[in-house]
C-alpha positions, -999 to +999 in steps of 0.1 A: -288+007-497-279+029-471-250+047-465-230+033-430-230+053-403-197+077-396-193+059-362-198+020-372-170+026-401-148+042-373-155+012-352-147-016-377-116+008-381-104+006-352-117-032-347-089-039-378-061-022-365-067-035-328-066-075-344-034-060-364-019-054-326-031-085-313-012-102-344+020-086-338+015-091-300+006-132-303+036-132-321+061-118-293+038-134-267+033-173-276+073-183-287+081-165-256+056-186-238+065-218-252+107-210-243+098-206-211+078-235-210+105-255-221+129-244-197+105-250-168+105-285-181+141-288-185+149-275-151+125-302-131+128-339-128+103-369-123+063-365-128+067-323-125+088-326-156+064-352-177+036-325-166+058-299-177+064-319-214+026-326-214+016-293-212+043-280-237+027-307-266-009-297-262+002-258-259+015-261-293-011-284-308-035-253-292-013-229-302-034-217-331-068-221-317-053-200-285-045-169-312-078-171-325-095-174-292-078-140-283-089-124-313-115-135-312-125-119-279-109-090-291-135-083-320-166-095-295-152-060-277-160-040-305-199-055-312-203-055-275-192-022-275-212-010-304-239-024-288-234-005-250-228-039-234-192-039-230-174-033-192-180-039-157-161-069-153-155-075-115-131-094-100-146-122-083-156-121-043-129-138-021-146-173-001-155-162+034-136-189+045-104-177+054-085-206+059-091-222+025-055-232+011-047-214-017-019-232-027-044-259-038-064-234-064-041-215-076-047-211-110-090-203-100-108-183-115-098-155-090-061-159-097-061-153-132-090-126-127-066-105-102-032-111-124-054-097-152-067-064-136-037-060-123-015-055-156-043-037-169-046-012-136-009-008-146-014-001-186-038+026-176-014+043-146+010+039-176-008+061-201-035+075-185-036+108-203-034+087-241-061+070-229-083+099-210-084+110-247-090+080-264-118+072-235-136+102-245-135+100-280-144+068-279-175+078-260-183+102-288-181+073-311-206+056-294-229+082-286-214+102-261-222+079-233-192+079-207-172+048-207-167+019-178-131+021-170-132-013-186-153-002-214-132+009-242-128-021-266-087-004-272-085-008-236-059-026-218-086-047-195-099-056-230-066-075-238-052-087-208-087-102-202-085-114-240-052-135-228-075-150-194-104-165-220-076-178-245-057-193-214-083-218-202-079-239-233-047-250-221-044-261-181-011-241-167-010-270-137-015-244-116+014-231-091+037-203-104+028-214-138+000-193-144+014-162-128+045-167-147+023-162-180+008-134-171+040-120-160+055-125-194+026-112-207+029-081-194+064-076-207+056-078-238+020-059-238+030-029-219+056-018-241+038-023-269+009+002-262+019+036-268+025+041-306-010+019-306-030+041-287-011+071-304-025+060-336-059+055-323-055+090-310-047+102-345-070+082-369-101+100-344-083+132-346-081+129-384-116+120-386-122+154-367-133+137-333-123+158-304-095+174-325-090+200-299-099+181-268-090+190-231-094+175-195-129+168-188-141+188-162-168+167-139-203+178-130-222+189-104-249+175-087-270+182-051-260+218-046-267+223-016-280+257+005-252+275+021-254+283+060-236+303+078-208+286+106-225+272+139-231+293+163-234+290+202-240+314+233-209+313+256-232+291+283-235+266+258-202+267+248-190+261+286-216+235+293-204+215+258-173+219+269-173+200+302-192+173+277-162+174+258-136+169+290-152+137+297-160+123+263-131+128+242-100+126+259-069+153+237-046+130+224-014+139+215+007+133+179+023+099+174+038+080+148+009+057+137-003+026+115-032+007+116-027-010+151-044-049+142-054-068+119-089-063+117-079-023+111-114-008+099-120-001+062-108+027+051-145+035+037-168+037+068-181+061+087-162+065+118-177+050+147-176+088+169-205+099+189-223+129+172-228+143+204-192+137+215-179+157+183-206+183+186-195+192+226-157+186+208-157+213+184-178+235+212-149+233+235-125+240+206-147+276+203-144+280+239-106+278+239-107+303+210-121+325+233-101+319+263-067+323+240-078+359+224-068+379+248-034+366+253-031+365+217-044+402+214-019+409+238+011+397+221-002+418+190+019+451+201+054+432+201+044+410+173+039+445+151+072+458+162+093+421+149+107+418+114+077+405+085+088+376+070+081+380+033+047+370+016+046+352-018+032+377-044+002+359-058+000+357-102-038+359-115-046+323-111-043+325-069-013+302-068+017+319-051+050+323-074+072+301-063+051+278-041+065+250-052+103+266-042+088+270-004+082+237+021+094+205+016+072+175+023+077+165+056+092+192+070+078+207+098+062+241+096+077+269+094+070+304+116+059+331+092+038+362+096+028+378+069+012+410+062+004+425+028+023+449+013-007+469+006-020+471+040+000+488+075+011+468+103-011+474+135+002+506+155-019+501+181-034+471+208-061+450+193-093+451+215-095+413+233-126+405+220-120+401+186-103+369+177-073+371+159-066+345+138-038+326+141-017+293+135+003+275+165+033+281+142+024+319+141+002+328+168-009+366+156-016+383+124-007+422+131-040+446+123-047+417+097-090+426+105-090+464+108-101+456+147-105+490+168-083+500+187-078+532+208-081+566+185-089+542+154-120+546+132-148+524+135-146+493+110-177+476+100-181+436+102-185+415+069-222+414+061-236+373+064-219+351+032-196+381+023-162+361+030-179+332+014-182+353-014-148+367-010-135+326-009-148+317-042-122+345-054-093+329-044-088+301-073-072+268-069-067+254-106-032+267-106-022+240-075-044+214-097-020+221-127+014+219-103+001+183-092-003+175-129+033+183-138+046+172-102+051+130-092+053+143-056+050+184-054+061+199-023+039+205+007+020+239+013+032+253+044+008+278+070+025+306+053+003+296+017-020+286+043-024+321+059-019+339+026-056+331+017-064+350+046-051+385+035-062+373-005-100+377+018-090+408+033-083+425+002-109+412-014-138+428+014-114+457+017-100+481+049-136+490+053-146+456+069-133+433+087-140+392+096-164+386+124-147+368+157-168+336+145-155+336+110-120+341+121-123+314+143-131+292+113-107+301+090-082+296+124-096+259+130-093+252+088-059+262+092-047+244+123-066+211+112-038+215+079-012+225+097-017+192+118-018+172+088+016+184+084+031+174+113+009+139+117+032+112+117+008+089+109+006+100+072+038+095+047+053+125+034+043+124-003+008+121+012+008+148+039+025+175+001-003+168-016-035+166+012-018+200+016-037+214-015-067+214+000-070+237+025-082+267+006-112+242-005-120+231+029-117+268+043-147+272+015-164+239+024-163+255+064-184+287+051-206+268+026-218+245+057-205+248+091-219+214+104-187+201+091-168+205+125-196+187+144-213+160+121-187+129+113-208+120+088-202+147+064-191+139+036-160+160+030-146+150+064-154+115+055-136+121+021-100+133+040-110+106+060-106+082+035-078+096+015-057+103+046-066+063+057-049+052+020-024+069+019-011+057+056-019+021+048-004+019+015+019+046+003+053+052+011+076+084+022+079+084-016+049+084-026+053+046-040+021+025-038+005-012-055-025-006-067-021+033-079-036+043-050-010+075-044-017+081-077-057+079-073-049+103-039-036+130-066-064+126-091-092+129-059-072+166-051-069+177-084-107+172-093-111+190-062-089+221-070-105+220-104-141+216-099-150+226-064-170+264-065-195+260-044-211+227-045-212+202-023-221+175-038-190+167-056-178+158-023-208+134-023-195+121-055-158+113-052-166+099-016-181+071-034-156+065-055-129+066-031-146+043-011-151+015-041-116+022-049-105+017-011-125-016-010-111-029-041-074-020-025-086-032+003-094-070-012-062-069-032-039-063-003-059-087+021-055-111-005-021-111-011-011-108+028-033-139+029-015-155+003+019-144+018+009-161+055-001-196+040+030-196+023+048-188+054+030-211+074+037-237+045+076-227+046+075-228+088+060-263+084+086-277+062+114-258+083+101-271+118+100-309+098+137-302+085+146-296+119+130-322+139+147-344+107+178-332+110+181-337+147+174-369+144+200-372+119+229-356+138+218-380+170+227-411+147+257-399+128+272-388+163+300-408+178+303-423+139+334-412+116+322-410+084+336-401+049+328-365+031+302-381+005+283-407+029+281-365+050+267-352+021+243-376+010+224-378+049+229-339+052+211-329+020+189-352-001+183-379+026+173-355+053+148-342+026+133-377+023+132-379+056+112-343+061+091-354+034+081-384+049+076-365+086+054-343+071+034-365+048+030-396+066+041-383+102+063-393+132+044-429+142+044-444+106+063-468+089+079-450+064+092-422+086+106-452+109+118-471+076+139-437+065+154-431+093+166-471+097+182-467+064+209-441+081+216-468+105+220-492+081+241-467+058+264-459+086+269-496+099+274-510+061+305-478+052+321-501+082+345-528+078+330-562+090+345-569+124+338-608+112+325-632+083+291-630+101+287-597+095+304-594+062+278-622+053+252-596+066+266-568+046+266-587+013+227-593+019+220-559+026+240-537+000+214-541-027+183-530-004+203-500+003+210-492-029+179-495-045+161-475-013+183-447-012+177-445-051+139-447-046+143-421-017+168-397-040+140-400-069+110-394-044+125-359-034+136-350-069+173-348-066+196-343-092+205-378-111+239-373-123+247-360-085+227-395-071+244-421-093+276-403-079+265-404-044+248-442-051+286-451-069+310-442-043+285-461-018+294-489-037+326-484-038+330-480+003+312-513+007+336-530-017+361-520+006+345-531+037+342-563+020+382-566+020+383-554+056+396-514+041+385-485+059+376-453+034+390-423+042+369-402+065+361-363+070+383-340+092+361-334+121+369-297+117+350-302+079+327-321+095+315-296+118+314-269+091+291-289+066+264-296+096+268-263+106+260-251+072+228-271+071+219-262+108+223-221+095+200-226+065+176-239+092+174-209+111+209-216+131+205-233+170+177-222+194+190-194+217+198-204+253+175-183+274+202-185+304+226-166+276+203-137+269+203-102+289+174-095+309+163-068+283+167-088+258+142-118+276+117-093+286+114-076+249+112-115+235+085-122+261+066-089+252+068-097+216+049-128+220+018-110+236+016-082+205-013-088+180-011-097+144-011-063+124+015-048+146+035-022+124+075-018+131+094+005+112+131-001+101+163+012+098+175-021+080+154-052+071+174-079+050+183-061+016+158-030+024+164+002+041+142+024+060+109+001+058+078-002+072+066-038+083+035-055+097+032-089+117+011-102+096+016-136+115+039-156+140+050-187+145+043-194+183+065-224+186+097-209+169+087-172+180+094-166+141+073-135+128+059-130+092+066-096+082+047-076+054+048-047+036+021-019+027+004-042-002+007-074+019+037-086+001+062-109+024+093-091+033+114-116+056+107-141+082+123-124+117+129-144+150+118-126+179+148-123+193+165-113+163+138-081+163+145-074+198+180-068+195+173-044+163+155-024+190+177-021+218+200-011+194+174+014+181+176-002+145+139-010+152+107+005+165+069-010+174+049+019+155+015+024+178-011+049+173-050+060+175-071+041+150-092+072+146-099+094+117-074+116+111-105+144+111-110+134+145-076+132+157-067+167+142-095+188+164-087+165+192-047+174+190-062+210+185-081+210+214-051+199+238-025+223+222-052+252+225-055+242+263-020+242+269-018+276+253-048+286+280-026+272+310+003+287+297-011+321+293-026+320+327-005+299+349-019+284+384-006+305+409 
């Protein structure tokens, strides 16, 4: 016979020890399950709690066949696995009709599929770097084949999609139910993972397996030729330019979010004119050329001011102390540095060599050895030289300070401008940059130093986009068509990242569906692996985009989910109302006692909603329940003779026995009914002997409707009562459009938030508000939002729903202008 293979033995290995965890897991997981189950039940009344009591009887009759369901999915992993069939489970494609209500299916296939991936996508945020390693030795197991994200048999979509297959042997009755599984779940697998995967880790190591393993570095594909930087004659320049004036009108920086709610996906290609952004970034080299001079001519008095100091770079290119220098969000600073090994300029700098330069620091002193009056000649850089003196200047220590950093500090135009003079002392005093190729590394730097100061990106986002300016500034000498073709893909790349991160991360860098996180691990790959090929740009531009999409159905998914259940709540509030007004219009003019209050404030104007809403306003149980309140106020009355007593002896047992029926139908407490149903007896044993009960204090009276009338939303406002300012925001609030982003200062029990309309209620002027992953944050009346912004607790965010690549040259080629006008003004 022959000897097994090393890897099946390591499989069937690790197959034990993962149906020893599933054991040990089953066994915190399914008592839990069945508590909880049992309190649901104990806490409902009526047909919900005999569903409830069902449910718990067959969960434990299944309870056995539901373990070995899980385990037994478990070990189909491993075979599947073994046999290269295992992963690429996809969550399932959302109905194209929007309006389906989900509160009718939700415990579908795609609920459970979506609570699933998501406990798994948080395992792996969890311990990604235990299982990076265990992903790749795993992969060695097997053959060395890289694995689906959801192809490692140890991995946590494995489980929690072992827990979905078990689950459908019992029916969770849909509602919370389900989610409430999978939320326990989660407690109790999460926790549970990291001395498992630990020992994974070790039994491979032990089995010499990657002993000595480190990150992966990715590969390369589609290198491409590298080209020098465009290139135009000055009469094509000026003719682009006047293209440019009409085409693409300068914008200039505002706070931003996506402005509606059919905000496009994060992953297309912008919808920009090729021409447009070619006679764009034309006009952006023209006003390069028209600023030189004055720029040259600030050069003598820029010489003569104080240097701020320069970060001494280690061997690895990362400045010391870079993470010391430039919080995240704070605007740039003004630095000029110059190297210690080189002089500052003595003399003017001829105009027609460009000088690059920042807006924050508009010169570099002698950086390019330009000639100047008495100096010696200096030679330009022959064709790729700075290209070659870029690849140089290494990034990998900035990947390693995102890797030890959950949000680093931003880079600011001084670490910006100190790859500059890391160029010049690679080429040497000898040569100096050509005015084209200063102009690009100018343009590379002012797009970054935008990024900084664009509003429209959160802080945590804006530190870590940061990082890749010395890899775009090599991207901008491999291929120049970058400026002028939207559909490259590293622009398209920023594109998407910078489009994430301002639709679902925070200041904080706090996210659903790890996208911040994904935002680092796109940079990182970037700083490690990016030399000279382009095609890795090619590469994680597909990725993002998948992983934008998927986002992208989560979140819409939820917000759907949050605006049916607001509409659902709106509907029942707008019934309550209508309810309760007619309530209050029969119990007025009537004193009544504190009980008889109680019982038509609260669980009889439930009946009645229920009946509004089910059987509506022209039927005849809505008409039925709301002649019972007559009747219940006429019988608490004393007879006023035996006629009527004679009445009220005939009616006392039909209003018993309906306002029973009526207290069951709406599920209200029994102990709390036969009290309510008891001391109705009791007042229409009085009335019988001609006693009046004791009635409420009107001032009591008033408070307990009040109370109800506040849980309601409180009374309409009276137009004629609200400022003029306060009537024209209302009215202009009604005419915004869903996906409408406000931002702030205090929203309920949260501080300093961003919100969207994500719907509004046109006949309350009530408005849905979400947050970045779609989740409901509060339900605002209009008028209640326009007094948080005349008071300026509150402001409508608006913005350009272009790229941020496109908005950064067009806020370049404004502030470039103004510099023009300002250097030469009209006379």
């Amino acid at each position: 016979m022959d000897a097994i293979k090393p890897q099946h033995k390591h499989i069937a290995e690790l197959r034990k020890s993962s149906l020893e965890f599933s054991d040990k897991l089953l066994s915190l997981y399914l008592p839990a399950l069945e508590a909880i189950l049992l309190e649901m039940a104990d806490a409902t009344r009526g047909s919900e709690q005999m569903q409830l009591l069902a449910l718990v009887r067959d969960f434990k009759a299944k309870r056995d066949m539901l373990a070995g369901d899980f385990k037994h999915y478990i070990a189909e992993g491993f075979l599947q696995f073994q046999q290269k069939t295992l992963g690429n489970k996809t969550v399932a494609e959302e109905p194209e009709d929007l309006s389906t209500d989900l509160s009718l299916i939700a415990n579908d296939e795609l609920e459970q599929e979506l609570a699933a991936a998501g406990i798994a996508r948080r395992a792996t945020a969890r311990y990604a770097e235990l299982l990076q390693a265990l992903n790749q030795r795993m992969a060695v197991v097997n053959g060395g084949e890289r694995l689906l994200e959801d192809g490692n048999p140890l991995g946590p979509y494995q489980f929690t999609h072992a827990l979905k297959h078990a689950l459908q042997l019992i029916d969770l009755q849909g509602g919370s139910m389900p989610l409430q599984a999978y939320k326990l779940f989660e407690k109790r697998f999460i926790g549970q993972l990291e001395p498992f995967y630990k020992a994974a880790n070790q039994y491979l190591i032990d089995h010499d397996i990657l002993p000595n393993l480190r990150p992966r570095r990715g590969g390369v594909i589609n290198k491409p030729t590298p080209t020098a930087p465009a290139k135009s004659s000055p009469q094509e320049a000026a003719s682009h330019a006047e293209v440019a004036a009409t085409a693409v009108a300068p914008v200039a920086q505002s706070p931003a979010m996506p402005a509606n709610a059919t905000a496009r996906a994060a992953e297309s290609i912008p919808a920009v004119n090729a021409t447009a952004e070619n006679a764009l970034y034309q006009a952006i080299r023209q006003a390069q050329q028209g600023v030189s001079a004055p720029l040259a001519a600030s050069e003598t008095s820029a010489a003569a001011m104080p240097q701020a100091q320069v970060p001494v770079t280690t061997g690895s290119g990362m400045p010391q102390g870079a993470m010391g220098q430039g919080q995240p969000g704070v605007s740039p600073v003004s630095v000029q540095p110059t190297p210690a090994s080189q002089p500052a300029a003595s003399s003017p700098v001829a105009a027609a060599n460009y000088q690059p330069g920042y807006f924050s620091s508009p010169a570099f002193g002698g950086q390019y050895g330009a000639a100047g009056e008495g100096a010696a000649p200096v030679a330009l850089c022959a064709p790729g030289e700075v290209a070659g003196a870029l690849q140089s200047v290494s990034t990998v220590g900035y990947a390693d300070t995102l890797e030890q950093s959950d949000v680093p500090h931003a880079l600011t135009p001084a670490h910006f401008q100190l790859v500059t003079t890391q160029i010049k002392n690679e080429i040497g005093n000898d040569k100096r940059l050509s005015d084209d190729e200063g102009r690009v590394i100018d343009l590379v730097g002012m797009i970054f130093e935008y990024m900084l100061g664009d509003k429209n990106l959160p802080d945590a986002v804006k530190a870590v986009l940061s990082y890749l300016h010395t890899p775009y500034l090599k991207v901008a000498f491999i291929d120049g068509h970058m400026f002028e073709q939207p559909e490259h893909s590293s622009r398209q790349l920023l594109n998407c990242l910078a489009e994430a991160g301002s639709r679902w991360v925070n200041a904080k860098g706090e996210s659903q569906f790890r996208v911040f996180s994904k935002i680092k691990e796109v940079v990182r790959r970037i700083l490690k692996e990016f030399d000279d090929d382009l095609g890795l740009f090619d590469e994680l531009l597909a990725e993002v985009q998948e992983f934008n999409r998927t986002v992208e159905r989560g979140v819409a998914l939820m917000e759907r989910r949050a605006r049916e259940k607001a509409q659902g709540e709106e509907r029942l509030r707008e019934g309550k109302r209508r309810a309760l007004t007619e309530l209050k219009q029969r119990m007025a003019g009537h004193d009544l006692p504190s009980y008889c209050i109680v019982l038509l404030l609260h669980p009889w104007l439930d009946y009645l909603t229920f009946n509004l809403l089910r059987h509506g306003e022209k039927s005849a149980e809505w008409n039925a329940a709301l002649q019972m309140v007559d009747d219940i106020i006429w019988s608490i009355r004393p007879p006023d003779d035996e006629a009527q007593r004679d009445v009220l002896r005939q009616m006392t047992e039909g209003i018993y026995k309906a306002v029973s029926e009526g207290l069951e139908t709406v599920g209200y407490d029994p102990v709390r009914a036969q009290g309510l149903l008891e001391r109705l007896r009791q007042t229409h044993g009085l009335a019988l002997q001609s006693q009046a009960v004791e009635v409420a204090e009107p001032a009591q009276r008033e408070q307990m409707e009040a109370e109800v009338t506040e849980q309601l939303g409180g009374d309409e406002p009276d137009p004629a009562l609200l400022s003029q300012a306060e009537q024209d925001l209302v009215e202009k609030l009604r005419l915004m459009e869903y996906g409408t982003w406000f931002e702030f200062d205090e929203l309920d029990d949260y501080h300093f938030i961003r919100a969207k309309v994500s719907w509004f209620n046109a006949s309350t002027s009530r408005y849905l508000l979400v947050d970045l992953s779609g989740k409901q944050l509060a339900m605002k009346g209009g008028l209640d939002i326009a007094r948080l912004v005349l008071a300026g607790k509150a402001r409508m965010i608006s913005g350009s729903a272009k790229p941020f690549f496109e908005r950064a040259l067009e806020n370049i080629l404004a502030r470039l202008r103004d510099s023009m006008a300002s250097a030469h003004p009209a006379t």
